[in-house]
Each structure stands twice: as C-alpha cells, then as structure tokens.
MARDOSE-98373 format. One record per residue (C-alpha): chain; x, y, z. Coordinates in nm, 4 decimals. Last residue first. Layout:
<pts>
['A' [X Y Z]]
...
</pts>
This chain:
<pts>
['A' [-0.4930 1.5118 -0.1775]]
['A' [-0.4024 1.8808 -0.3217]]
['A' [-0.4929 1.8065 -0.6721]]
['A' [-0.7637 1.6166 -0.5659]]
['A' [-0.9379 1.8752 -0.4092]]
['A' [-0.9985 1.8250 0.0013]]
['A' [-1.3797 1.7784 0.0469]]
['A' [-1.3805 1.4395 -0.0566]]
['A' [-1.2120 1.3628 0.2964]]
['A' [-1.4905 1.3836 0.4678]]
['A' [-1.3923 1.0349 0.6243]]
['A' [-1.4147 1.1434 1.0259]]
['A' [-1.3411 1.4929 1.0794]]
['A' [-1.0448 1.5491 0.8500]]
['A' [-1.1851 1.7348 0.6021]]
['A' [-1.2929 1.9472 0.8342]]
['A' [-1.6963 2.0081 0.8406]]
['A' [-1.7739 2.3817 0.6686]]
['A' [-1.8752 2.6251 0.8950]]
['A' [-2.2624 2.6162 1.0130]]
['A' [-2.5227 2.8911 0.8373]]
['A' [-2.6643 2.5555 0.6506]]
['A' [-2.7033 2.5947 0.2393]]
['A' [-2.5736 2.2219 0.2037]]
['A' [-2.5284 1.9212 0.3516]]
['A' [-2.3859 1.5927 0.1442]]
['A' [-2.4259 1.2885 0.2603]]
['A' [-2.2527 0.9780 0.0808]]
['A' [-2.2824 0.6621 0.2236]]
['A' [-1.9602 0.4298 0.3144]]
['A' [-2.1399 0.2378 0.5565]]
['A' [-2.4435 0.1015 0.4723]]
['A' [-2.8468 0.2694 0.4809]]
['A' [-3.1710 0.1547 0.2894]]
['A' [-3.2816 0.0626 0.6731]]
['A' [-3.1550 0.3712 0.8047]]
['A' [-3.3529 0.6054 0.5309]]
['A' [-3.6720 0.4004 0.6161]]
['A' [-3.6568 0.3993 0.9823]]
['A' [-3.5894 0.7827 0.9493]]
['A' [-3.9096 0.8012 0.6826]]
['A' [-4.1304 0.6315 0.9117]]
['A' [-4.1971 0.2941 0.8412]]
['A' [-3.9083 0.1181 1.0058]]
['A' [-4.0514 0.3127 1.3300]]
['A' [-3.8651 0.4360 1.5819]]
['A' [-3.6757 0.3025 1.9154]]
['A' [-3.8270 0.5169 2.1323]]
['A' [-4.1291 0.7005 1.9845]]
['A' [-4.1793 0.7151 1.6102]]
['A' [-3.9367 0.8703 1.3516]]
['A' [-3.9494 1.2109 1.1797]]
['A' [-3.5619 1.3252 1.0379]]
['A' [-3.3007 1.4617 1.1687]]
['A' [-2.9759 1.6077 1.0204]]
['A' [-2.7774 1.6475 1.3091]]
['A' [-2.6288 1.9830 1.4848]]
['A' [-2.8493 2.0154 1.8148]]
['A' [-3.1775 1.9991 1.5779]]
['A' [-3.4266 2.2791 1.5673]]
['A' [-3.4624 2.3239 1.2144]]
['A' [-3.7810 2.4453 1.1134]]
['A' [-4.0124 2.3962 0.8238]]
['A' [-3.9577 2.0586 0.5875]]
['A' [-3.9610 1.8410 0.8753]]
['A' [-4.1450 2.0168 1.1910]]
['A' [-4.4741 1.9380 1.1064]]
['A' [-4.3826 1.6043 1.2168]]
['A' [-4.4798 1.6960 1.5698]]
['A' [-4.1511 1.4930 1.7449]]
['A' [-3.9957 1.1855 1.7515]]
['A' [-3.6856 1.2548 1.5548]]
['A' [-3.4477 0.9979 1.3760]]
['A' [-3.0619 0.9978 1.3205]]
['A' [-2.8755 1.1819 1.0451]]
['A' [-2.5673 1.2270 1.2974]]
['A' [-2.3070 1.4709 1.3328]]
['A' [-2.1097 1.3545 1.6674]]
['A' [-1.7442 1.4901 1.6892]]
['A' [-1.6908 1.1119 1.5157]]
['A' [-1.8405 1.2452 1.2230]]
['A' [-2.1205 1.1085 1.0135]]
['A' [-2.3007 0.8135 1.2513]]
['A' [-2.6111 0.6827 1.1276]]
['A' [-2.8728 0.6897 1.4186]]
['A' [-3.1974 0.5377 1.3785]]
['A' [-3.2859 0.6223 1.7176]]
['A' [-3.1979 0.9163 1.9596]]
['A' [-3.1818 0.8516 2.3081]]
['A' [-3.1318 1.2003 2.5548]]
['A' [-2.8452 1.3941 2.7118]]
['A' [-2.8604 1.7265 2.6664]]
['A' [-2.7113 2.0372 2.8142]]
['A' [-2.8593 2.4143 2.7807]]
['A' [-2.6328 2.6027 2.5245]]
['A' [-2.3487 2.6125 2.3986]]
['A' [-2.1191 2.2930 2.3039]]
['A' [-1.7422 2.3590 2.2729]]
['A' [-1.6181 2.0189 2.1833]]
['A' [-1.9497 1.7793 2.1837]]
['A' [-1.9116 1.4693 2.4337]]
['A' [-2.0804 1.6908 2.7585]]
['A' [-2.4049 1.7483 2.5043]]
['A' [-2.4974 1.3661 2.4472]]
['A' [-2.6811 1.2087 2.2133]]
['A' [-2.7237 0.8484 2.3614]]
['A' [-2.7669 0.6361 2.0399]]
['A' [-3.0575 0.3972 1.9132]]
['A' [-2.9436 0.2407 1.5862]]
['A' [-2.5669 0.2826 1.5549]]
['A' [-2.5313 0.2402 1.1744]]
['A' [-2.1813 0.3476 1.1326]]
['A' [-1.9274 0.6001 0.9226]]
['A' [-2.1610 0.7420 0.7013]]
['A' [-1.9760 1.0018 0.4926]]
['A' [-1.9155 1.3539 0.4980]]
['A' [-1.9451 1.6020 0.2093]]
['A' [-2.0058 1.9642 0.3292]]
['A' [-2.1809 2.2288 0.5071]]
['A' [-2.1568 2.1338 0.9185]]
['A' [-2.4727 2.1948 1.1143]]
['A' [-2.4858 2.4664 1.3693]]
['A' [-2.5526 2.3295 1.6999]]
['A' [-2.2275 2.4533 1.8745]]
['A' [-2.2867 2.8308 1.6894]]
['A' [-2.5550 2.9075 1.9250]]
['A' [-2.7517 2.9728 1.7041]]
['A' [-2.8925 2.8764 1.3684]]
['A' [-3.0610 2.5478 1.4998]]
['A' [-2.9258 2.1896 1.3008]]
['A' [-3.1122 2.0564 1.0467]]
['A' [-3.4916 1.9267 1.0184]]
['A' [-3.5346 1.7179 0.7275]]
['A' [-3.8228 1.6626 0.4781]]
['A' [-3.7255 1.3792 0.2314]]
['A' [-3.7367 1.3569 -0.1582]]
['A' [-3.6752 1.0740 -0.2938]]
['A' [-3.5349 1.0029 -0.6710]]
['A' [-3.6323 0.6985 -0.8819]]
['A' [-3.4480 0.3815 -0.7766]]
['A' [-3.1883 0.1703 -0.9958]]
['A' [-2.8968 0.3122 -0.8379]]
['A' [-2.9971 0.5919 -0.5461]]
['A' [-3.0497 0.9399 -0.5121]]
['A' [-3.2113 1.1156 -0.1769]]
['A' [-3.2590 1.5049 -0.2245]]
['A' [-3.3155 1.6133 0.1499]]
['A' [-3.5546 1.8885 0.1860]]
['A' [-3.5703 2.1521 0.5034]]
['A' [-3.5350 2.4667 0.2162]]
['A' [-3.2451 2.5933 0.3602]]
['A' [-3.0806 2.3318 0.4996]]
['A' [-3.0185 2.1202 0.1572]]
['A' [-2.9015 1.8211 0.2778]]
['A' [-2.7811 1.6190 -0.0626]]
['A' [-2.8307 1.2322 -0.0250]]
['A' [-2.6119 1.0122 -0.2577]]
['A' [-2.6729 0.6342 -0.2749]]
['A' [-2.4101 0.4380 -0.5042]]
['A' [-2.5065 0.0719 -0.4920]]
['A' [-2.2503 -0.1595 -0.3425]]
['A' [-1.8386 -0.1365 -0.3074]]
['A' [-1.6858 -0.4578 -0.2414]]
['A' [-1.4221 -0.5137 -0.0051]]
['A' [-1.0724 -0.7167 -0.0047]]
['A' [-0.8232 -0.7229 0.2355]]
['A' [-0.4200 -0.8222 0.2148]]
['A' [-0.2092 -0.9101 0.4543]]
['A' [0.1169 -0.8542 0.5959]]
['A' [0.1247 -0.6113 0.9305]]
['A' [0.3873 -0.5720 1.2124]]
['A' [0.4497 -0.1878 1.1212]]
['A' [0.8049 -0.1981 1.2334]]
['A' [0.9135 0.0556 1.5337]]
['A' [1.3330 0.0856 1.6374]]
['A' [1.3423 0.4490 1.5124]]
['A' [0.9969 0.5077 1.3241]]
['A' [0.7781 0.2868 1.0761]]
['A' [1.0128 0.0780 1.0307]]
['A' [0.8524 -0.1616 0.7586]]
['A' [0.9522 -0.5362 0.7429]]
['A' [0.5905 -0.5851 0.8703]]
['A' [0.4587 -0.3257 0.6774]]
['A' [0.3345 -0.5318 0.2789]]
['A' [-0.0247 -0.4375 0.3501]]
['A' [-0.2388 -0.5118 0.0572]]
['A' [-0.5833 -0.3309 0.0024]]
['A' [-0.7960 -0.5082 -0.2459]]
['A' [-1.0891 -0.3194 -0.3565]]
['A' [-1.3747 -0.4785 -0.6183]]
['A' [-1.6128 -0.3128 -0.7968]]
['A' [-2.0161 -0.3082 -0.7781]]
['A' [-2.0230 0.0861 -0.8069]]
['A' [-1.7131 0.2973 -0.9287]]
['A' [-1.5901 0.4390 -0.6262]]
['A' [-1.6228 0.8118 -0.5809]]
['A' [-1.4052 1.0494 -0.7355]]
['A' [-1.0168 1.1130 -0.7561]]
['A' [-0.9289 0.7566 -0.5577]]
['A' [-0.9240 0.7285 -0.1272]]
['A' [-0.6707 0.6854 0.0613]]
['A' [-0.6266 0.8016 0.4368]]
['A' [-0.3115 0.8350 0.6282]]
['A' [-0.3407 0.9422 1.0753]]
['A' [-0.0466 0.8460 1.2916]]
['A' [0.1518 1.1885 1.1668]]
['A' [-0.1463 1.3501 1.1374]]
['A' [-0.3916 1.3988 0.8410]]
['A' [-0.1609 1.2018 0.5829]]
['A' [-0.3075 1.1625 0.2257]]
['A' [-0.2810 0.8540 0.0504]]
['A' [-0.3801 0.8205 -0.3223]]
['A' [-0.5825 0.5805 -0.5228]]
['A' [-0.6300 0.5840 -0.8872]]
['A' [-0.8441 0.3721 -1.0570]]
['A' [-0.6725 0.0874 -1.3033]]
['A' [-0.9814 -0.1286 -1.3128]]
['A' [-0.8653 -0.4362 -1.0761]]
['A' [-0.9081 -0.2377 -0.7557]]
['A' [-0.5820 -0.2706 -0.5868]]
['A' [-0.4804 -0.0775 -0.3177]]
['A' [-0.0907 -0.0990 -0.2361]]
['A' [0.0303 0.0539 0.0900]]
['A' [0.4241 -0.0554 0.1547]]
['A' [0.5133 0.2100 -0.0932]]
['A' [0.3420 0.4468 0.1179]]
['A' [0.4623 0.3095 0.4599]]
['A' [0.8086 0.3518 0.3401]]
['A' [0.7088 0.7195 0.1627]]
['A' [0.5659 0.8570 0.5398]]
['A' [0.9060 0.6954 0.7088]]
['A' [0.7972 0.9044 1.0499]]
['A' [0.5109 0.7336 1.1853]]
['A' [0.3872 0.8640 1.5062]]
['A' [0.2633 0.5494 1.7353]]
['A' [-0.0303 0.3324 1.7415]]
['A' [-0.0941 0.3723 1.3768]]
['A' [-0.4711 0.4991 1.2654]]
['A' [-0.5094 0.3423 0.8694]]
['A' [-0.8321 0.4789 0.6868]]
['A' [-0.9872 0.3683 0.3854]]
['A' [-1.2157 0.6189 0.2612]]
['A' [-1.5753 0.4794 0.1811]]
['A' [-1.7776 0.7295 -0.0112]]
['A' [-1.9591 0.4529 -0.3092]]
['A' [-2.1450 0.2492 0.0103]]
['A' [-1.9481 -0.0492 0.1633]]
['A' [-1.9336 -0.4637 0.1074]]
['A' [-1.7174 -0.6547 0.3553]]
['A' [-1.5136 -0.9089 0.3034]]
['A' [-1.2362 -0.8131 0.4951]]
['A' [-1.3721 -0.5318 0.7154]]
['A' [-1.2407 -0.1746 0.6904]]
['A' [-1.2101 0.1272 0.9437]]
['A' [-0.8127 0.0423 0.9742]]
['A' [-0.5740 -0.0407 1.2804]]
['A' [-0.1941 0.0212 1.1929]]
['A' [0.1083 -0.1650 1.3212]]
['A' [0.3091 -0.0945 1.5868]]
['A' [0.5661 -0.3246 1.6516]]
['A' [0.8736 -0.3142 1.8784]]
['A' [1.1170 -0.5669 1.9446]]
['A' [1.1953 -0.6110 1.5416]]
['A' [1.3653 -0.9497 1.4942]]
['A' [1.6537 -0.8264 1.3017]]
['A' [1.7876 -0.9922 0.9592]]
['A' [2.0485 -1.2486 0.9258]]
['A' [2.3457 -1.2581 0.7947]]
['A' [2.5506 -1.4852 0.4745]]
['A' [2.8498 -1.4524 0.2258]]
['A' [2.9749 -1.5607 -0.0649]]
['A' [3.2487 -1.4296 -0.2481]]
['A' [3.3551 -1.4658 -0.6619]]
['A' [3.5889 -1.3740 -0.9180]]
['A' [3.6718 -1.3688 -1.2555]]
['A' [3.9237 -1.3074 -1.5134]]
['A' [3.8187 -1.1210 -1.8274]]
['A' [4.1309 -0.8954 -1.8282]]
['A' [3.9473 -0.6083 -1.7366]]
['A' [3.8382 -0.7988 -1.4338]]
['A' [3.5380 -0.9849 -1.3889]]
['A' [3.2689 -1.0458 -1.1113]]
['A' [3.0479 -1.2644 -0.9203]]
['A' [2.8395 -1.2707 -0.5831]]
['A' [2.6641 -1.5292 -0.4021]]
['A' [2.4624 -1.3628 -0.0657]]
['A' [2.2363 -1.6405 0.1537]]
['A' [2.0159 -1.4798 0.3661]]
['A' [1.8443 -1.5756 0.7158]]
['A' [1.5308 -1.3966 0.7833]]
['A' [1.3582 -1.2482 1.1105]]
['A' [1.2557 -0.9333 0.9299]]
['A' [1.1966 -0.9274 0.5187]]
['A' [1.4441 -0.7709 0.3093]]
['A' [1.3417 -0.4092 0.1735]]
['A' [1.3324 -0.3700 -0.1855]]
['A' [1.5183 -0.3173 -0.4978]]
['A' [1.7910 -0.5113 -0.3598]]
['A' [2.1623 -0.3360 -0.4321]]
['A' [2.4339 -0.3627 -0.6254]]
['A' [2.7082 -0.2274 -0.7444]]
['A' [3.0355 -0.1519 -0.9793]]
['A' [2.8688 -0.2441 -1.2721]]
['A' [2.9041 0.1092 -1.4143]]
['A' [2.5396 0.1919 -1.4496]]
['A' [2.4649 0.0555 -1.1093]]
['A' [2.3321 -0.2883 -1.0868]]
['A' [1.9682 -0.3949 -0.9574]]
['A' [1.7929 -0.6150 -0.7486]]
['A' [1.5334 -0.9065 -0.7044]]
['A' [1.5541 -1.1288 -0.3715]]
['A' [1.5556 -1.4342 -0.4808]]
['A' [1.2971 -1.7220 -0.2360]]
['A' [1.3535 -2.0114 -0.1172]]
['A' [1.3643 -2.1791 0.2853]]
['A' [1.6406 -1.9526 0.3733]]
['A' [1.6204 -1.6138 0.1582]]
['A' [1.8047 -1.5861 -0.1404]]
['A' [2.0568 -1.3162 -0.2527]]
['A' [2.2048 -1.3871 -0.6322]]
['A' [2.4988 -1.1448 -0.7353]]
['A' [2.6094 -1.1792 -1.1381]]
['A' [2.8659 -1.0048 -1.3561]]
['A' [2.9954 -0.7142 -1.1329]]
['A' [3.2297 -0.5344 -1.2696]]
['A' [3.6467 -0.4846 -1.2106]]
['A' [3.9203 -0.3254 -0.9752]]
['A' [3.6845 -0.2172 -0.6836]]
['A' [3.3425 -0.4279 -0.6132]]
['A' [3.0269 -0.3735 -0.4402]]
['A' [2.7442 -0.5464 -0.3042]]
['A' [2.5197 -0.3703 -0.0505]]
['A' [2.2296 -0.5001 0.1690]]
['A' [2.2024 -0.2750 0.4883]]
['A' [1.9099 0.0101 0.2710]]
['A' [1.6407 -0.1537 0.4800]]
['A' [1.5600 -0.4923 0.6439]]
['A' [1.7775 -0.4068 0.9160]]
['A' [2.0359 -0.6600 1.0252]]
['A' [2.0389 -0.8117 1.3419]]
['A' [2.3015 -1.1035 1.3065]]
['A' [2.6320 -1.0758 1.0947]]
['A' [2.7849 -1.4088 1.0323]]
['A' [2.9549 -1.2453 0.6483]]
['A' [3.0116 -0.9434 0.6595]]
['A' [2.6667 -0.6577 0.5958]]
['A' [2.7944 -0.5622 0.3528]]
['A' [2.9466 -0.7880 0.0680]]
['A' [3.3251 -0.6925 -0.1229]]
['A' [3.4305 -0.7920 -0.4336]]
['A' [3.7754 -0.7084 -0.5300]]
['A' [3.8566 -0.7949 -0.9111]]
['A' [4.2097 -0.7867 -0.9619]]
['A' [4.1824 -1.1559 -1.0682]]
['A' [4.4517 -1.4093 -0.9789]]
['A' [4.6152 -1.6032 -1.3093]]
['A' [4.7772 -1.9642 -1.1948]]
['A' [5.0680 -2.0515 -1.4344]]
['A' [5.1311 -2.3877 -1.5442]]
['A' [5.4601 -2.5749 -1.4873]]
['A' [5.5731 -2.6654 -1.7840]]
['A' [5.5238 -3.0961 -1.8423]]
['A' [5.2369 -3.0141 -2.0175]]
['A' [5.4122 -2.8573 -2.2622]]
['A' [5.6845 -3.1238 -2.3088]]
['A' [5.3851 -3.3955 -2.3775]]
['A' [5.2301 -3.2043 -2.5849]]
['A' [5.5152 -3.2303 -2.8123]]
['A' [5.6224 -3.5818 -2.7442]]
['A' [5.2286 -3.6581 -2.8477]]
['A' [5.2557 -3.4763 -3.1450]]
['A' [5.5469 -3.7378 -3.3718]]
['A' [5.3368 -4.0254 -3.3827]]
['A' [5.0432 -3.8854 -3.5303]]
['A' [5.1680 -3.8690 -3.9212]]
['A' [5.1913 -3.5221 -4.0875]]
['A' [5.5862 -3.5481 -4.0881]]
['A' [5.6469 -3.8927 -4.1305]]
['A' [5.4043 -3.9253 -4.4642]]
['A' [5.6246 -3.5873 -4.5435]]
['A' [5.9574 -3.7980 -4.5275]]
['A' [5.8250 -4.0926 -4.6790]]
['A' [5.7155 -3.8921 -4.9807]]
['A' [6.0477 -3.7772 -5.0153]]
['A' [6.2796 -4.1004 -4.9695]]
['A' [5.9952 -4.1968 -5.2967]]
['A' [6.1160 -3.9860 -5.4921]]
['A' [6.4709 -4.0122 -5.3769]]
['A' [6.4309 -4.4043 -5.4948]]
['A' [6.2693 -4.3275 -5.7900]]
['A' [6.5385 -4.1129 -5.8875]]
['A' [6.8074 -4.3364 -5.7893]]
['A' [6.6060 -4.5953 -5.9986]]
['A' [6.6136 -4.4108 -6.3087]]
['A' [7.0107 -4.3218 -6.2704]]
['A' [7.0601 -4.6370 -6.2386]]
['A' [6.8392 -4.7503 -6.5316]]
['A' [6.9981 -4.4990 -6.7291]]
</pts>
C-alpha cells in the first residue's frame, strides 16, 4: 500500500511538474525567436497621391494651381505652408479624394506641400512636394477717394478707379472687405469695368468706424495684371448734415446733428438752355475747393454764351462741375430767381467771400461726404454714376 501510495504521489507530483514547465518563461523565447527569424513581409499601399503643380515648379499662379488628389484610397491629412510660417487653410471633397486651398496663395512665395492618405486596407501613404508662386510683371492696382484716418460726412461712397479694365469682378470682390464693426451691409456696384463703388443700404450710421481691407495683391485682376494692393484703411464718419435743394421755392432745408434746422435762400441753375439746368437728385460733396475757376469750355455740351470766372466757397458735387459755391451778387436774388450756370449758389461777398455770409457759412460747416439733395429743378436727374450719387440707384438693384 505504501508502494502503491508513493507511486501515486510520485505521478502526482510528475503532473504538477509538467504544467509548472508548461506555463513557465523558459519555453516562449524559442518561440519568438523562430518567428522573428521569418522573413517579414513589407505591405505597399494602393493609395496614389498625386500634387499639382510637381514638385520644383517656379511661376505658379496664386489661383485655382494648388490641387491634391489621390486614386486608389482617401486623403487623411495635406498641410501647405508658406516659407517663413504660415498654413494655408483648405478643404476635402466629400469623397476624400481632394483637396484644394480655400483661397488664393500669395505671389512671390515658396510652398511646402505634405500630403497623406490610406487605402481600403488601412495602409498609408505619403508625398511631399514644393513650387513657387509667380512674381506678377504687371500691377495695376486701384486708386480710391479715401484717406486713412480721415473723418467724412454720412454720404461717403468708397470708390476704387483701377488703371486697367478688370475682368475677375467676384476676385476683386472677395478681395474687398469693409468692415464697420456694427454688422452694416456694404455692397459693390461696378459702373465700368475700372470703375466699383460700395456703399451700405442707407447712409452711414454717424460717429462709426469703416475699415476697408484690400487683400489684391495676389489678385489678377485681368490676363497677366495683379491688383498690387494689401492694406487696410480706416475712416470715421462725423455728424450727419443733410441739405435738401428745393428749386422751386429758392430755399435750401439745411439739417444737422445736434443743431436746429436752417433754412437758406439759394439761387439754382437757369431753366434754359438745357446745359445750365440743375441736376434733381442725391449727390454728395466730393471736395472743398474754396475759390474755383468755373469754366464753360470744361462742361459737356454747354449752351449758351461762355464763362470763365472765380467762384468762391466752392464744394465740389460732380466731377461734370455741379457746385454749391458762393455768389457775389444783389442778394435779392436768393430765394427769387435762379440764374446760376447749373450750381446751387448761394450770397457770398466779393472775391474770395465772406465766412459770414451764408456761402462762407455753409462751406465752413462743410466735409466731404455731405449729403445734398436737389429737388423740384426742370434739369434731368444727375447719373448715378456722376461722381458718388450713387444713393440714387435702389438697393435692390446696387
């Protein structure tokens, strides 16, 4: 019995050896060891990505070159930085298979392209490449009416003038931003093809701040053109000070912040001829000239005896050469007859007037960006784009 006892013991025991053996470390190592020792196998993604412009190009336009695509797979990641800093932000298409910036690239500009993408297996694959932008040869940036810094009257209309025809009217758009902090409205509106004006549904909101931002210098304009200009400008807008020409009854209606309302005898333009009619409509003081040479030759299809004397106090409306400007003559005249050549005039002393007089008076008060409005006068109405009389085009067709 004790035999058989200790043979039993002695298997027991063979058994737990045998398991302590099997779950012991020694035996793994062999094992990983032989695996290892496979060759191992290098998986290739079918994912083909492919970066336009190549890689080393020079002279690239800033607009609509930049492309990353691939075939076989999506894109997971594509990062495009300028030399020096700077991501240029972009978007995927809705099956991953692209990408492009969300904006133009900037001229003269080295870029850095780093693209990634999987397979439908999961296995990835990435290109890098690099170009350089063009160094437009041509520029032709616009020249605008406004100063930075500068404070103008509730009409102001900002208006750009490029040197040459533009033809990309939505590039220059979208490189047009005018900020003015309140969430006003502002909308461009293209006279000629060199010729955009902005301006929001009403006047400007008294006291506020304008910021326009030109983002053009990456812009072409037109074949081969860029519009040269990054900046940004600020203005102020002052008092609002309305004057409504009423050439009927010779009386100017003169509103202004904080002031009670003035009432101003005027002398407007003659019935006939037609050439010294004055214009019905909104127009907008576009410069205090003081003393001006009023001059028949300079008005398109002028009738009548020619002219050519000094007129002072003169507040430019329309660069075909409306005026309210002062009048040194029997001041009877204001309030009863209008024998002007076209301009809203108004009694002023001899030669260089009289800051006392009610022309002095009304040019002193004066800024750029003032609203006059005529009225009632047997003249056609002034062209919206003669100078900024712009407010007489309806907003819904600005």
């Amino acid at each position: 019995m004790n035999r058989f006892g200790r043979a039993l013991t002695t298997g027991a025991l063979g058994g737990v050896l045998a398991l302590t053996a099997a779950c012991s470390g020694g035996a793994a190592p062999k094992a990983e060891q032989r695996v290892s020792a496979s060759p191992s196998v290098s998986k290739t993604s079918s994912a083909v990505i492919s970066i336009e412009p190549g890689n080393g190009s020079t002279g690239v336009k800033p607009a609509g070159a930049l492309k990353v695509s691939v075939q076989g797979g999506k894109l997971t990641e594509v990062q495009v930085t300028a030399k020096g800093g700077g991501a240029v932000p972009g978007t995927f298409t809705v099956d991953g298979a692209g990408w492009t910036p969300t904006g133009i690239l900037a001229v003269s500009t080295e870029y850095q392209v780093d693209a990634h993408a999987v397979d439908a297996n999961g296995v990835a694959a990435g290109l890098q490449g690099g170009f350089s932008t063009l160094t437009p040869g041509k520029g032709a940036g616009p020249v605008d009416n406004i100063d930075d810094g500068g404070t103008y009257g509730v009409g102001m209309i900002v208006s750009l003038e490029f040197k040459v025809p533009v033809k990309d009217r939505a590039a220059v758009e979208r490189a047009v931003a005018i900020d003015t902090g309140d969430g006003t409205v502002v909308k461009p509106h293209w006279f000629t093809s060199q010729r955009v004006d902005f301006r929001p549904e009403k006047y400007w909101k008294p006291q506020s701040r304008v910021t326009v931002k030109y983002r053009l210098k990456s812009v072409e304009t037109a074949p081969g053109v860029y519009g040269e200009v990054d900046k940004d400008q600020t203005f102020t807008v002052g008092r609002s000070r309305i004057s409504t020409a009423d050439a009927s009854s010779k009386q100017m209606l003169v509103q202004e912040d904080g002031k009670p309302d003035e009432t101003v005898p005027i002398s407007a333009g003659a019935s006939s001829p037609a050439s010294q009619n004055t214009f019905n409509g909104t127009m907008v003081v576009m410069a205090k000239e003081g003393t001006t040479v009023m001059d028949s030759s300079t008005v398109p299809n002028h009738e009548g005896a020619p002219y050519r004397v000094e007129m002072p106090h003169a507040l430019r409306l329309t660069p075909t050469g409306t005026y309210v400007h002062g009048k040194n003559v029997d001041p009877d005249v204001f309030g009863s007859q209008n024998i002007s050549h076209g301009c809203i005039g108004l009694y002023d002393g001899p030669g260089d007037g009289s800051s006392d007089r009610p022309a002095g008076k009304f040019y002193d008060a004066a800024m750029v960006g003032d609203v006059v409005t005529v009225k009632n006068s047997v003249g056609k109405p002034v062209d919206p784009g003669n100078g900024m009389s712009g407010w007489n085009i309806a907003w819904s067709q600005w």
